[in-house]
C-alpha positions in Angstrom: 16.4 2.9 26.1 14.1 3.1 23.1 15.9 2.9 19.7 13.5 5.1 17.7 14.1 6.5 14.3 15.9 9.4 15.2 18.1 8.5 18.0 21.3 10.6 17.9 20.0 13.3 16.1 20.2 16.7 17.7 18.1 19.9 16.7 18.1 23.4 18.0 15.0 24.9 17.9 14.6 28.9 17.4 11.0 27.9 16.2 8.1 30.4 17.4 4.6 30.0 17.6 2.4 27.2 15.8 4.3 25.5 12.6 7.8 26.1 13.8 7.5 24.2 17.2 4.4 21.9 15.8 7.2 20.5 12.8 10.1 19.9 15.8 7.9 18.4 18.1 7.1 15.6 15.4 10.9 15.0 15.2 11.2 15.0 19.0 8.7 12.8 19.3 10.3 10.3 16.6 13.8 10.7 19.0 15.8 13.6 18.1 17.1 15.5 20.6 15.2 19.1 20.1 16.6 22.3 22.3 14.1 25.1 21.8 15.9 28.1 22.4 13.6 30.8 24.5 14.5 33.9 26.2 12.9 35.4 29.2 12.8 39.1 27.0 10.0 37.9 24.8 8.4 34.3 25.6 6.9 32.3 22.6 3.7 33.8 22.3 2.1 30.1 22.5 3.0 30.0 26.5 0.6 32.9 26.8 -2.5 31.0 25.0 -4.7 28.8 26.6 -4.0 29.5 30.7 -6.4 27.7 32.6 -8.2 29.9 35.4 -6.4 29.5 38.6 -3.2 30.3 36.8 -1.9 33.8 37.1 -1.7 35.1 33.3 2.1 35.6 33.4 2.5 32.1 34.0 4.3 31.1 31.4 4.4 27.4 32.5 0.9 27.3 32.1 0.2 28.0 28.3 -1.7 25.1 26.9 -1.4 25.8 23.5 2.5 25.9 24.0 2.0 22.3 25.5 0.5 20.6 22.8 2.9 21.9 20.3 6.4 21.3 22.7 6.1 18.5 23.8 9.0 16.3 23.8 11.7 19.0 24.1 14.2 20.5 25.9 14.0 24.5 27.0 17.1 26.8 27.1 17.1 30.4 27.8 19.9 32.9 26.1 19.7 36.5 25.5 20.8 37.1 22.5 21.4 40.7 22.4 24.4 39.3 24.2 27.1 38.3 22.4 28.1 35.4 25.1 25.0 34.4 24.5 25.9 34.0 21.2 29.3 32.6 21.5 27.3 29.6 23.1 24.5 29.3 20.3 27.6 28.6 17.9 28.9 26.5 21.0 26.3 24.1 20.3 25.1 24.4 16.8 28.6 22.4 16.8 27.0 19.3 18.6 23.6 19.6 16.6 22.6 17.9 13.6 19.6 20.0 12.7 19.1 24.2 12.8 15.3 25.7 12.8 13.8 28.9 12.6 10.6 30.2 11.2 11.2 34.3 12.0 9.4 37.1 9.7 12.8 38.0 8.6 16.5 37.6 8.7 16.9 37.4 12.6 19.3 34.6 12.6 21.6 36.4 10.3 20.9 39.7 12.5 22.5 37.7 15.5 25.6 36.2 13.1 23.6 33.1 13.1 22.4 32.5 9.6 23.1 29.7 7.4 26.3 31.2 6.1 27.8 31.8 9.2 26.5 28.6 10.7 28.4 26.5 7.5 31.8 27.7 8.9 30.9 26.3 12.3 29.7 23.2 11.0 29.9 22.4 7.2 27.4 19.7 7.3 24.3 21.2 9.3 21.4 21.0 8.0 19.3 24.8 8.3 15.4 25.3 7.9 14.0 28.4 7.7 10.1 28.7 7.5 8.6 31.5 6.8 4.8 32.7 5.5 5.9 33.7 1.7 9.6 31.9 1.5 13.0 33.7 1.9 13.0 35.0 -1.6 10.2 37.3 -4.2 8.9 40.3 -3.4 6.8 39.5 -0.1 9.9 38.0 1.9 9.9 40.3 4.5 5.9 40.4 5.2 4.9 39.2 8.4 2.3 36.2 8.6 -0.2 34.2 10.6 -2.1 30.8 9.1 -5.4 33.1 8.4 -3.5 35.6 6.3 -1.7 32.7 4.3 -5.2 30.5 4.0 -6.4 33.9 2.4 -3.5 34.7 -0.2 -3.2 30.7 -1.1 -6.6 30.7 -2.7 -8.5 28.3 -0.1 -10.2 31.6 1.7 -11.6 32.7 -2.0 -12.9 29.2 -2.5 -14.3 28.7 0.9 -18.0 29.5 1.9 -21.6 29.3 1.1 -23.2 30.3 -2.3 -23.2 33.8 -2.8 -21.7 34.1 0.6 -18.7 36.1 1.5 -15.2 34.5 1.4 -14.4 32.1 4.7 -11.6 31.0 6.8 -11.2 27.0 7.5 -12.3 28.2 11.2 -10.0 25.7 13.1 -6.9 25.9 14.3 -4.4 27.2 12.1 -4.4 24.3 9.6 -1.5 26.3 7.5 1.1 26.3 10.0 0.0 21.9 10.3 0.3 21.6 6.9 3.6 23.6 6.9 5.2 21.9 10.0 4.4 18.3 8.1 5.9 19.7 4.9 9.0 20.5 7.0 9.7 17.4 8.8 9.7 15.6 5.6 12.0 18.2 4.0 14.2 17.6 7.1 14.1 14.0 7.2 15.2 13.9 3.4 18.4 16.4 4.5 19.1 13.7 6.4 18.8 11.2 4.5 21.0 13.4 1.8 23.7 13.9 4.4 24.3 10.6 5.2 25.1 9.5 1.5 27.2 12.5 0.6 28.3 14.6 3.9 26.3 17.3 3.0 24.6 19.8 4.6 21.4 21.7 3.1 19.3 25.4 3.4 16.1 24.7 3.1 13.4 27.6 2.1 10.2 26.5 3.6 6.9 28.9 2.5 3.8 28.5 4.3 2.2 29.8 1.1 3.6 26.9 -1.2 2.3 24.5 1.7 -1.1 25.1 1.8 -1.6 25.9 -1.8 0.1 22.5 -2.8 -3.6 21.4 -2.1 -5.2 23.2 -4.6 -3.7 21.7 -7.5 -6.8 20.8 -9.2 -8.4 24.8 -9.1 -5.1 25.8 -10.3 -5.6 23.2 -13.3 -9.3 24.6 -13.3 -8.2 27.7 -14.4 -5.0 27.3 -16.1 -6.7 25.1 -18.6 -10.3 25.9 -19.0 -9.8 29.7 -17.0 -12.3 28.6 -14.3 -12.0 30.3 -11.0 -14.0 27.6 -8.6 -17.2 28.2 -6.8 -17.9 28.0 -2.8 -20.1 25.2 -2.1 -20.9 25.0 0.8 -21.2 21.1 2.0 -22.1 20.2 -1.6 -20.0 18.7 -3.9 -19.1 19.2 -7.5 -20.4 15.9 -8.7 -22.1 13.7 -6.1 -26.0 14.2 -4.5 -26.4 14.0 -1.5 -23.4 15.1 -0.1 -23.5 17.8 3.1 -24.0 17.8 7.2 -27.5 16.9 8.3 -29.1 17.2 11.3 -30.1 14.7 13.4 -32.6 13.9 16.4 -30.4 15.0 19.8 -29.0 18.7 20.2 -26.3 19.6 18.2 -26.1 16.1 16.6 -24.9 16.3 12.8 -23.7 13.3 10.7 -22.1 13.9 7.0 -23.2 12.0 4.2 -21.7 10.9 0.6 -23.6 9.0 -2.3 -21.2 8.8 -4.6 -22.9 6.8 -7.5 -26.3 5.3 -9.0 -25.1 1.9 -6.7 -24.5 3.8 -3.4 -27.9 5.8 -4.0 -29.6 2.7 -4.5 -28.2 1.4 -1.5 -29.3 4.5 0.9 -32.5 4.2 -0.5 -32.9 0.9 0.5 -31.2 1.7 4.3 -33.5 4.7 5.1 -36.7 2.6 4.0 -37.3 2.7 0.4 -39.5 6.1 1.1 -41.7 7.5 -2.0 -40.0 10.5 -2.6 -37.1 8.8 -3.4 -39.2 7.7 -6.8 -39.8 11.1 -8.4 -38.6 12.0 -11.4 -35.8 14.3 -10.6 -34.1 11.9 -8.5 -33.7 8.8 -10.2 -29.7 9.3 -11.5 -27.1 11.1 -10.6 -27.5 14.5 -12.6 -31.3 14.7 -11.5 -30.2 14.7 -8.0 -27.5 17.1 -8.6 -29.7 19.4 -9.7 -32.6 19.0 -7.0 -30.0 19.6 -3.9 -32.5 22.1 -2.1 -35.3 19.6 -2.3 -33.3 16.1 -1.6 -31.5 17.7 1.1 -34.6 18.6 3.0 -35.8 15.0 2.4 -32.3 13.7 3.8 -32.6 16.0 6.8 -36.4 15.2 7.5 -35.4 11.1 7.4 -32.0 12.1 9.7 -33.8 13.7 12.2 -35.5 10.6 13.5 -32.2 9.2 14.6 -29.1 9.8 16.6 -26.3 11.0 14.8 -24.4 7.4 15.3 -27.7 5.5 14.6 -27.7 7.3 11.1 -23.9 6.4 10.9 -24.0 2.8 11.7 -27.3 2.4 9.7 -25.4 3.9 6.3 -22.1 2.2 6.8 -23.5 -1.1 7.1 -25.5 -0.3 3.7 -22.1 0.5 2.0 -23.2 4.5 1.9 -20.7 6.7 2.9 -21.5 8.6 6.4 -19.3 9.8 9.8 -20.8 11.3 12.5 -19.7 15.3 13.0 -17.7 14.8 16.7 -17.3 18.2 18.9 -13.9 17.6 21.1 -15.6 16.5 24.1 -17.1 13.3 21.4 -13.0 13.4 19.8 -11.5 12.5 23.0 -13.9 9.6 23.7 -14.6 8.0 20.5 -13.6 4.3 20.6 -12.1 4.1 17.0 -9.6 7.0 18.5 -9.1 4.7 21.8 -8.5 1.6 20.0 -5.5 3.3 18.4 -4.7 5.0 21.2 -4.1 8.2 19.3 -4.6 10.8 22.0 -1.2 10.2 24.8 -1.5 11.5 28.2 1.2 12.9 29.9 2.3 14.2 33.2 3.0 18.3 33.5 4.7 19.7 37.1 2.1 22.5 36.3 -0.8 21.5 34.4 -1.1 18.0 35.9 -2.4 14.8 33.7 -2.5 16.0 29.9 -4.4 14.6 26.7 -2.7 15.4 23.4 -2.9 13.8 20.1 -0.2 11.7 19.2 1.8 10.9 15.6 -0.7 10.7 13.0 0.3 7.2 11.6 1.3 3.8 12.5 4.4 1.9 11.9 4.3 -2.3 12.9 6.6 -3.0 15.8 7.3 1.0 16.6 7.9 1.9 19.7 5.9 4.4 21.9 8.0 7.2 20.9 9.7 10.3 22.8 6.2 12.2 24.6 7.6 13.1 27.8 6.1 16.4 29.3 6.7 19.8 27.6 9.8 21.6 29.1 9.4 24.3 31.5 11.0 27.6 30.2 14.8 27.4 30.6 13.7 24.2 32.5 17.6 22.5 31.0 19.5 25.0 31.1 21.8 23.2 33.8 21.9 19.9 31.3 22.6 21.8 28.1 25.0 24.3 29.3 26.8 21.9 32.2 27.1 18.7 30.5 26.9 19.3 26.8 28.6 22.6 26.5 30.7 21.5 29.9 30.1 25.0 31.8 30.9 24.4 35.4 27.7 24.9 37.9 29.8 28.6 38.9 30.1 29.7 35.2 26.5 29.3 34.5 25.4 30.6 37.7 26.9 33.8 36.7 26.1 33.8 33.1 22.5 33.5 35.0 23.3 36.3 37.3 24.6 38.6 34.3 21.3 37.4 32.1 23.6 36.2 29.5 21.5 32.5 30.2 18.0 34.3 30.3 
């Protein structure tokens, strides 16, 4: 049996969609015990994204995007318009460590399960509540997704091409990442709290606070000197070049960073010592700066004799900043990825062999961790209800029968 960090620890999971399930499955991973509670009335959305073709679309086994965020877990059904289905959520918030929700609004409290409530159960459990604005101010009750909150924390304003419209990230909901990271460290430090004084803690998660916790210095930009930031594009505020260039096979990109009069010299030096790289309005730092146009199509026109990794491994070795721009298909195969062995594969009774990524950091002598396959819905509801909550196989076969367990 593994000892991992967070043996012993139990969690119930109400979370829905990306960053509540994305933050638990970190903590699953690590060796808590996670329950995600689901109900058969309305599925988490994520087991509807992502069904390969083959699967009928009501297949809610099948949902890739609720895989790679699950993973790790354990899957309970309740109705909780019933209240024996509530009698057994209190049932076992006794036996759990850890309570987590990140609803619009106060549905836990609708269903006599808010923090409150859940003290008199048990006085030292720990409660998170995530939500897009935070539990409190005038925009508590507004309903969110990771593009709306990537608009309202500033990073959509700042986001785009000179003179071009605002733009979104474009990737996967980065918000609800940085959110779900933001929570399992809030969580860990509960725990931490609890175990030197015996008590429990709310905590009031905002997705907004998350995501704009990384633009400290345009808030300082403007607070100070009332500067409101420019989109840039690829460029950067100080260093030339700096952007994506194009290289010689299709769709191959690699990104490239001279950050000083020593670094420039050096890429000079890598890509040939060409003529151009004499004029005038390149030779320091603020010339360049101000000749992007020009020195990027110089850049480009030297890149696009070489392979994306050619350019890489040519730069690196000169000391010049420089990473090759992967698509997923390069992600998954890339051997500094491998050698880490970042991406875990795992076996699912529906999806077959998996490839997810795997904790973002290393620890010396840690074990593998908790990645066993994400549950099926309702998939332990025999284990949680029979031999935790100690229902007998009759009970819960009726409390199936009445949709109390659904």
């Amino acid at each position: 049996m593994q000892n991992l960090p967070l043996t012993g620890i139990r969690i119930m999971d109400f979370g829905q969609m990306w960053a509540g399930p994305h933050l638990t499955q970190w903590l699953a991973v690590i060796g808590a015990e996670v329950i995600k509670v689901e109900t058969h009335l309305r599925v988490d959305f994520m087991r509807q994204i992502g069904i390969p073709p083959g699967f009928e679309r009501d297949d809610y086994n099948a949902g890739t995007a609720f895989a790679s965020l699950n993973y790790g877990k354990k899957s309970i059904t309740l109705n909780m318009n019933e209240p024996r289905a509530v009698e057994l959520a209190k049932k076992l918030v006794k036996m759990c460590d850890v309570v987590t929700e990140n609803f619009g609004g106060p549905v836990l409290e609708r269903w006599g399960l808010g923090y409150e409530e859940l003290k008199k159960i048990k006085p030292d459990i720990i409660y998170y509540a995530g939500s897009g604005y935070g539990r409190s101010g005038p925009h508590r009750s507004r309903p969110s997704y990771a593009e709306i909150i990537e608009a309202y924390d500033g990073s959509t304003y700042l986001n785009g091409y000179p003179g071009g419209e605002p733009a979104t990230v474009g990737v996967s909901p980065w918000t609800d990442a940085t959110q779900a990271m933001h929570g399992a460290f809030a969580i860990m430090a509960a725990l931490y709290h609890r175990d030197r004084t015996g008590g429990g803690q709310y905590i009031d998660a905002a997705m907004l606070e998350g995501s704009a916790n990384f633009l400290g210095e345009m808030v300082m930009g403007y607070t100070m000197n009332g500067v409101l930031g420019e989109r840039m594009g690829n460029r950067d505020k100080i260093m030339a070049p700096h952007g994506c260039y194009r290289c010689q096979g299709y769709d191959e990109w690699v990104a490239i960073a001279v950050g000083s009069q020593a670094e420039w010299e050096a890429f000079v030096k890598a890509i040939g010592n060409p003529d151009w790289a004499e004029k005038a309005g390149f030779k320091d730092e603020l010339g360049r700066w101000q000749n992007q146009d020009e020195l990027d199509r110089l850049v480009e026109e030297w890149t696009g004799n070489y392979h994306q990794y050619e350019v890489m491994e040519l730069l690196q070795k000169a000391g010049v900043a420089a990473g090759v721009s992967l698509n997923v298909k390069d992600l998954v195969s890339d051997p500094q990825l491998k050698a880490r062995r970042f991406f875990v594969e795992m076996e699912h009774p529906v999806l077959g062999k998996m490839t997810l990524p795997g904790l973002p950091w290393r620890s010396e002598g840690r074990q593998k961790g908790n990645y066993s396959s994400p549950p099926l819905l309702g998939e332990h509801n025999d284990y949680i209800f029979g031999e935790l909550l100690g229902l007998t196989n009759e009970e819960i076969d009726r409390l199936k029968e009445e949709k109390v367990i659904y």
